[in-house]
N, C-alpha and C positions, 0 to 999 in steps of 0.2 A: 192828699184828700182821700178820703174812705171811698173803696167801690160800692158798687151794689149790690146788695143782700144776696146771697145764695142762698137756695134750699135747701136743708141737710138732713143727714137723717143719724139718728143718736143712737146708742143702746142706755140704757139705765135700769137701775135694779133697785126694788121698791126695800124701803131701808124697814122690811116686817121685824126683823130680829135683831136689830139695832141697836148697841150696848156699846159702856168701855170699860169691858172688862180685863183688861191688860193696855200695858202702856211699849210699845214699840215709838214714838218719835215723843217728842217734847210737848206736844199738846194734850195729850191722855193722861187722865188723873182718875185712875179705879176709884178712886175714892171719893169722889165729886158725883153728887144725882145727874141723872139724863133721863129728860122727858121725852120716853120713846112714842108717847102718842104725838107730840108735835113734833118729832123731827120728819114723823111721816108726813104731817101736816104741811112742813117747811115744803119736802120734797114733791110735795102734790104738788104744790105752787109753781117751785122751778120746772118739772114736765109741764104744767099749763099753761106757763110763759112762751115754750120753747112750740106747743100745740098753736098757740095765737099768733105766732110771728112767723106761722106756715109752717114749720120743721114736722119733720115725720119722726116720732119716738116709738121705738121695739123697746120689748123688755125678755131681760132674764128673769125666771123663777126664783127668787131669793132663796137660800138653803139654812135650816135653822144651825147653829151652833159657830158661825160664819158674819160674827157683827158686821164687819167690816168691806163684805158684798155690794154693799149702796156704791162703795167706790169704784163703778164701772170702767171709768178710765186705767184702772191697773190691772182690769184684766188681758190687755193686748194692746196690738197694733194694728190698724186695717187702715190697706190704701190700696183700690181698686180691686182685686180681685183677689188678694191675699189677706191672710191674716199671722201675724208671727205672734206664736201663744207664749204665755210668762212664764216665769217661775220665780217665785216671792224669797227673802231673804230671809221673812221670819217663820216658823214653825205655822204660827198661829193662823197666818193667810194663805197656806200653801195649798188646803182644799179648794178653793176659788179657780185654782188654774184648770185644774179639769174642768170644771162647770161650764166658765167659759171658752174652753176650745170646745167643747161638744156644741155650743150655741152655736160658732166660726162653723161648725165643718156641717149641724143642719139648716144651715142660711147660704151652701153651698160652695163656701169660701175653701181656697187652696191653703191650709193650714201647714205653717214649720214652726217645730215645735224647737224651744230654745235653750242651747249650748251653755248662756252662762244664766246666771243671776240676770231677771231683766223684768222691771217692773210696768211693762205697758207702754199708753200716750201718757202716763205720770210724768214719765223722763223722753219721752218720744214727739217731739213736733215738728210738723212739716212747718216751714218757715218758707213761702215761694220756691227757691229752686232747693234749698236744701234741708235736710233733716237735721235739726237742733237736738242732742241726744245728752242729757244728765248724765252725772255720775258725782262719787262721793259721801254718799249716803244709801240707795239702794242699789241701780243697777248697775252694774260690773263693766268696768272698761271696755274689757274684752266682748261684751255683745256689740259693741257699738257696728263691730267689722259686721259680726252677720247680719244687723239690721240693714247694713249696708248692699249688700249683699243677694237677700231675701227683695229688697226695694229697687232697685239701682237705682237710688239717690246717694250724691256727698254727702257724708255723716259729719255735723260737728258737734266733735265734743266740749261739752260745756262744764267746768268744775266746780260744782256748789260745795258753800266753804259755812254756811250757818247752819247747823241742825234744826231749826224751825224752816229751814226752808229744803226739808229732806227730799223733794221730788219737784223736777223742773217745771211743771206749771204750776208751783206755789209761789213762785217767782220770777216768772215770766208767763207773759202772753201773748199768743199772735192773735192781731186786730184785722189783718186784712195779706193779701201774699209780698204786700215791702213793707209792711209794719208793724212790728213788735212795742210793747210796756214790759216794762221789766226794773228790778232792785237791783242797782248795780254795785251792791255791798254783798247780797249773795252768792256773788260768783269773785270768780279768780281774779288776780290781776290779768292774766293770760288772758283768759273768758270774756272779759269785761273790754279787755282791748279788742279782741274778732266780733263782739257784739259793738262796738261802737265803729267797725271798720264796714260792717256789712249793714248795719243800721242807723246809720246818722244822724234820722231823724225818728228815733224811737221816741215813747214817752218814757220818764224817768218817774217811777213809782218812789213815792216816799215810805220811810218804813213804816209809818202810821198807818198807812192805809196796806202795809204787805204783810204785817203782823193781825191783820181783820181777815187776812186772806184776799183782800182787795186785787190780787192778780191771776186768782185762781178762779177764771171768767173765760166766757166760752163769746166770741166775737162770729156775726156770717159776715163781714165784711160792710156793714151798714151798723145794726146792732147788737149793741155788748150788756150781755146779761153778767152781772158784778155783784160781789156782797154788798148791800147796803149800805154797811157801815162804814164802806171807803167811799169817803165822800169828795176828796181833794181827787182821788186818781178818776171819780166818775165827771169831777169838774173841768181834769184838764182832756179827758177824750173829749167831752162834748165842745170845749175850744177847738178840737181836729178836725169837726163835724160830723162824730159818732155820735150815733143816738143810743144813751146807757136806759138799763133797764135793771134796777136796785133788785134783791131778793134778798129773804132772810134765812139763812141756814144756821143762826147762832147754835142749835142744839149737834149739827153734823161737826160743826167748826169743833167742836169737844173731843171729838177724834182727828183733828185734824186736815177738815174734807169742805170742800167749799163747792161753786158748780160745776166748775169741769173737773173737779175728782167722782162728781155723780156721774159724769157724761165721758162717755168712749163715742168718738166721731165715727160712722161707717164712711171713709170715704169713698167715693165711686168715679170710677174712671182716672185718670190724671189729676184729678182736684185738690 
C-alpha cells in the first residue's frame, strides 16, 4: 500500500534555451521542429503541479548555449547533506556540471566532485535501504563505488541493455521506500533477477507506456506525477492506491526528458 505523501523539495531549471540541436541518445532528431515556447509552457505546468501537492521547488539559472540544462536530475546527487557533482559523457553537456556544483556548494552542501563518468539522479536512486545505480549507456561502472562511498549506502548496480532507455529513471521508478515500476526488458537478465528478488511486488511497466516515458515520474509516496500518455502504467498505480497525476511534456520528450529528468530531489536528512 502507498505511504503518505512526503514533502520534498526539487531543483529544476527553466527549459529558456531549450533546443535539439544534436542528437546524443535515440530520441533527438535535429531535424525535427521543437516548439520552445511550449516546452516552457509544459515545464510551468510540471513546477505548478509539484507547487499544488505542497513541494518546495529552487531553481537554477539556465545558461544559454546549454539546451539541455531543463534536465535537472543530471546535474547530481544529493542525499542529506551532500552532493556528489557529475561529469557528462558527451562534449555537449559537460558545461552543466559546473553550473550545477556551484548551485550544491551555494545551498551549502558538502560537495565531491566525480572520479568517473557519472550522470546524476539519471542513473542514481535511493530505493528504501539501498542505492539503485545505472550503467551501460552513460554512467561508468566504476562510479558506482564512489557513490557508495560519498553515501554510505549499498550501491546496486543495475545494467540497462535498450538505448531508449539510456538513464535509469527512464526505466524505472521508485513510488514509495518498498516500491518500485520499472520495464523489465530494459535491464539485464542479472538486473531484472535482484529487481524481482528485492522487489516482488513491483509494478511491471509495459513498453507502451515506457516508450511515452511513462516511467520517468517522480512519486512522494502518495502521488505520482507521470507523462500523460502512459495511460495503462497510471491505471495499474491507481489499482496500488496511488494517486497519478497526468502531465504533458510532449515537446521535452524530443530530447528525451520526461518529469524526473526536469527534477533533481534535494533530499534532506536520511530520506
Amino acid at each position: 500500500m502507498p505511504m503518505d505523501a512526503t514533502r520534498q523539495r526539487f531543483l529544476m531549471c527553466r527549459p529558456t534555451y531549450f533546443a535539439v540541436d544534436y542528437a546524443i541518445n535515440p530520441w533527438m532528431d535535429p531535424t525535427a521542429p521543437v516548439d520552445a515556447d511550449l516546452a516552457i509552457r509544459q515545464w510551468e505546468q510540471l513546477r505548478q503541479t509539484y507547487r499544488d501537492l505542497g513541494h518546495t521547488v529552487e531553481e537554477i539559472a539556465p545558461l544559454p548555449g546549454l539546451p539541455d540544462m531543463v534536465f535537472a536530475a543530471n546535474g547530481g546527487t544529493v542525499l542529506g547533506s551532500k552532493a556528489l557533482a557529475v561529469q557528462f559523457r558527451d562534449p555537449q553537456r559537460a558545461d552543466e556540471a559546473p553550473a550545477y556544483r556551484a548551485w550544491f556548494e551555494a545551498a551549502g552542501l558538502e560537495v565531491h566532485d566525480p572520479k568517473h563518468i557519472n550522470e546524476g539522479e539519471g542513473d542514481i536512486l535511493l530505493a528504501g535501504g539501498h542505492l539503485l545505480a545505472g550503467t551501460g549507456f552513460r554512467t561508468a561502472h566504476p562510479a558506482h563505488a564512489q557513490v557508495q562511498e560519498v553515501f554510505g549506502y549499498p550501491v546496486l548496480t543495475m545494467q540497462l541493455v535498450d538505448p531508449r532507455f539510456y538513464h535509469l529513471d527512464t526505466a524505472l521508478t521508485v513510488l514509495d521506500e518498498h516500491t518500485i515500476a520499472y520495464l523489465p526488458e530494459a535491464f539485464s537478465p542479472g538486473s531484472q533477477a535482484v529487481l524481482r528478488r528485492l522487489f516482488p511486488d513491483a509494478v511491471h511497466a509495459s513498453m507502451a507506456d515506457a516508450v511515452v516515458l511513462g516511467l520517468n515520474a517522480v512519486s512522494d509516496g502518495q502521488h505520482v506525477v507521470l507523462p500523460a500518455q502512459a495511460t495503462d502504467l497510471a491505471a495499474k498505480l491507481r489499482e496500488r492506491g496511488y494517486q497519478t497525476i497526468g502531465v504533458d511534456l510532449s515537446e521535452l520528450r524530443k530530447a528525451g526528458g520526461g518529469p524526473k529528468c526536469c527534477t533533481l530531489r534535494l533530499r534532506q536528512g536520511g530520506e
